[in-house]
N, C-alpha and C positions, 0 to 999 in steps of 0.2 A: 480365842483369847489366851488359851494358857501356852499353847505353841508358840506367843510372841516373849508370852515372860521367860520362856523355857530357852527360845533362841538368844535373846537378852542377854540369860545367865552364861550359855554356853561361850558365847563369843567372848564377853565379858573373862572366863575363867581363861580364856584360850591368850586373852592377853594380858595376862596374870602368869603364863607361863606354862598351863594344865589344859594341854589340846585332846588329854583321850576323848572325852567325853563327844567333843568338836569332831572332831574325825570321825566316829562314828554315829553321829547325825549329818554330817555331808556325807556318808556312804548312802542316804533313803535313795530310792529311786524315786524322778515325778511322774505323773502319768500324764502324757501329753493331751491337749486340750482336743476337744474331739472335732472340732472344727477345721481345727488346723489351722496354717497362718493367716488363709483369708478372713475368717468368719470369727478368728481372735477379738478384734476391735470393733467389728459391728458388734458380739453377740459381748462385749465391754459396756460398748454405749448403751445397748436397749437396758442391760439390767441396772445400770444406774439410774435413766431415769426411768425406770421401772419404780425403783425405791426413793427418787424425789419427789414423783407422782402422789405413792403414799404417803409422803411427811407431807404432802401438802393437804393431801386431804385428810 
């Protein structure tokens, strides 16, 4: 949650005129998904409804 407030502000200041901050948050690196591309969107689906399973019960 606080990485969306913090992307928010970032972007937010970046256009505002004030990209340090921005630029050195788009230098992080991601860590690619361990599945790779195939097993991206199956292993998408199962955990959603993984967690609609839950809210229902």
């Amino acid at each position: 949650m606080t990485a969306t407030g913090l992307g928010g502000r970032l972007v937010a200041e970046a256009i505002a005129g004030q990209a340090e901050r921005f630029d050195v948050f788009a230098r992080l690196k991601h860590t690619p998904f361990p599945g790779g591309r195939w097993l991206r969107m199956p292993g998408l689906v199962l955990g959603m409804a993984y967690y609609r399973l839950r809210d229902l019960l």
